[in-house]
C-alpha positions in Angstrom: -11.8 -4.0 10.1 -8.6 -3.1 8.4 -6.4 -4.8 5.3 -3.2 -5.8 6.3 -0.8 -6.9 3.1 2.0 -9.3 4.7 5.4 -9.0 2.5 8.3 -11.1 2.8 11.5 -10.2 1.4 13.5 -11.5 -1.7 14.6 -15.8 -0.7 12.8 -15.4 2.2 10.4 -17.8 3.7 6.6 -17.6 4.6 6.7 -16.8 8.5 10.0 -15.0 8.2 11.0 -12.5 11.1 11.8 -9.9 8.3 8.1 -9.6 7.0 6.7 -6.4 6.7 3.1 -5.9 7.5 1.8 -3.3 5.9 -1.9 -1.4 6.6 -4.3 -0.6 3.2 -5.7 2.7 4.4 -6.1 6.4 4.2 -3.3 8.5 5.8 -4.0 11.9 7.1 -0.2 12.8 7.2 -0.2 11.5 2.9 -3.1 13.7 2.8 -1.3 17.2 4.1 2.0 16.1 3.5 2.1 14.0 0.6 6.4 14.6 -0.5 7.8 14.2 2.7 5.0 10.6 3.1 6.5 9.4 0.3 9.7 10.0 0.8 9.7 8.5 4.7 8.5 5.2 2.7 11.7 5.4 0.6 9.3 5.8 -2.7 11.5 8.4 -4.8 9.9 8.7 -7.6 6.3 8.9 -6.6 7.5 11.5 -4.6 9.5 13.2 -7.2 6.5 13.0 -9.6 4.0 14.3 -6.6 6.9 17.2 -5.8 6.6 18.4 -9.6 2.8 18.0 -9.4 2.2 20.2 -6.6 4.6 22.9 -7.7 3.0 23.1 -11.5 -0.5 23.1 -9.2 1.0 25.6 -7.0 1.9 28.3 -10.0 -1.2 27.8 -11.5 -2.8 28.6 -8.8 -1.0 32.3 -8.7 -3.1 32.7 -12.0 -5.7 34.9 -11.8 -8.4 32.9 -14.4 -6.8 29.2 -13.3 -6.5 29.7 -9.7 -8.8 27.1 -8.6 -8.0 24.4 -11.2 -4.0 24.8 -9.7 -5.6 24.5 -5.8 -7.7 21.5 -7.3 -4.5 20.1 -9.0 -2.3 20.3 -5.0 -5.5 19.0 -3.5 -6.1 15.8 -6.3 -2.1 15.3 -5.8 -2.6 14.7 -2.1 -5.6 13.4 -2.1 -3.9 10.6 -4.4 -1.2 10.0 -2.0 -3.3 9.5 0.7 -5.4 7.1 -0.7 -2.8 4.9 -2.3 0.4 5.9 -1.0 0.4 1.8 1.2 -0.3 0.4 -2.7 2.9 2.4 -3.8 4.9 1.4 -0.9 3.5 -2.6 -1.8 4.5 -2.1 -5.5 7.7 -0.4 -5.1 9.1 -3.3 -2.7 7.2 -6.3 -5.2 9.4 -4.4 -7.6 12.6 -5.0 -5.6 11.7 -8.9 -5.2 9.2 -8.7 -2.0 6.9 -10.9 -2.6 3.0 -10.6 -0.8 2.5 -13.9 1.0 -0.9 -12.6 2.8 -3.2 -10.4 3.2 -5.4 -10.3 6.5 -8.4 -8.5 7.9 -7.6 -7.6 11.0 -9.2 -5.0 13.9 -5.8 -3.6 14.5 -1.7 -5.2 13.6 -1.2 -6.8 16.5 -4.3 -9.5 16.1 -3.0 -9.4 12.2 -0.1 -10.3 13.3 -1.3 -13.0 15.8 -3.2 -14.4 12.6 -0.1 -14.5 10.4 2.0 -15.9 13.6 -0.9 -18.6 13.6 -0.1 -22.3 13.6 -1.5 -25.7 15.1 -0.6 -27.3 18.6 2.2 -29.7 16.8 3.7 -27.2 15.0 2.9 -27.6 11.6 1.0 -24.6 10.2 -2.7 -24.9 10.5 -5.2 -24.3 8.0 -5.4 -20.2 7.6 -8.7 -18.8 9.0 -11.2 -16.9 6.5 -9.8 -13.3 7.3 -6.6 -14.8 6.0 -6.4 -14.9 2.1 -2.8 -16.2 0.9 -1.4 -15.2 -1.9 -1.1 -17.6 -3.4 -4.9 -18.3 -4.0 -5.2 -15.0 -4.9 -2.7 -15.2 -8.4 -4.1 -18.4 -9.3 -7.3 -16.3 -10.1 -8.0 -15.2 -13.5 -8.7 -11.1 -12.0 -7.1 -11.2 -8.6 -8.6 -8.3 -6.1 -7.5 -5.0 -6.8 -5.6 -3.1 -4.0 -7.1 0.2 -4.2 -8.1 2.5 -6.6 -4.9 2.1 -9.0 -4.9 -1.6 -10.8 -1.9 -3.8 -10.7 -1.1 -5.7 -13.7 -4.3 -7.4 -14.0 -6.5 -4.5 -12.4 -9.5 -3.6 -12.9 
């Protein structure tokens, strides 16, 4: 079972076309190429700040007494990436007025997607199944789930 964090963009409405769905998981491509993730996700300055990162890691490395603290530095770097780069993607568009409207535990997108897409025989939308937390519910709690290892504002 897999995370799936469903955004809509800024005005828009729950079940709008526009909504990204986005999977919380490890990437092997973040993992061995962390810049050029980051930077296909349109997040600049996580991938600036992971660029500069790897490059100090990188000359320390050349050092003959620091050489494996610089390799751990390129591998930490990456390892970071992969890990969280979906949370930086989420936070980067929340910053430009996304907003989360679910998140769903799905086997794969498309039955995430059939969950979102949901909604009773007369049209109105149904009650959301368990695997389906809105987000709503979710800021109404004092500590809401953490997405990752990195907190959010009220993060662990």
């Amino acid at each position: 079972m897999a995370t799936f964090l469903v955004l809509i963009p800024p005005g828009g409405k729950p079940k709008d076309e526009n909504a990204r769905i986005i999977r919380d998981r490890f990437s092997w491509i973040a993992l061995f190429l962390p810049v050029v993730w980051l930077l296909w996700h349109r997040a600049w300055l996580a991938a600036a700040l992971a660029f500069a990162v790897q490059a100090l890691g990188s000359a320390v490395a050349d050092h003959p007494v620091f050489g494996l603290a610089g390799l751990g530095v390129c591998l930490a770097t990456s390892l970071l990436v992969a890990l969280e780069g979906p949370s930086m993607v989420v936070a980067g568009l929340t910053r430009r007025g996304w907003t989360v409207d679910a998140v769903i535990v799905a086997d794969d997108r498309a039955t995430a997607e059939e969950i979102y897409d949901m909604e009773t025989p007369a049209g109105e939308a149904g009650p959301r199944e368990r695997t389906l937390l809105p987000a709503a519910e979710t800021s109404e709690r004092r500590h809401a789930p953490m997405l990752g290892l990195v907190g959010f504002k009220e993060g662990r």
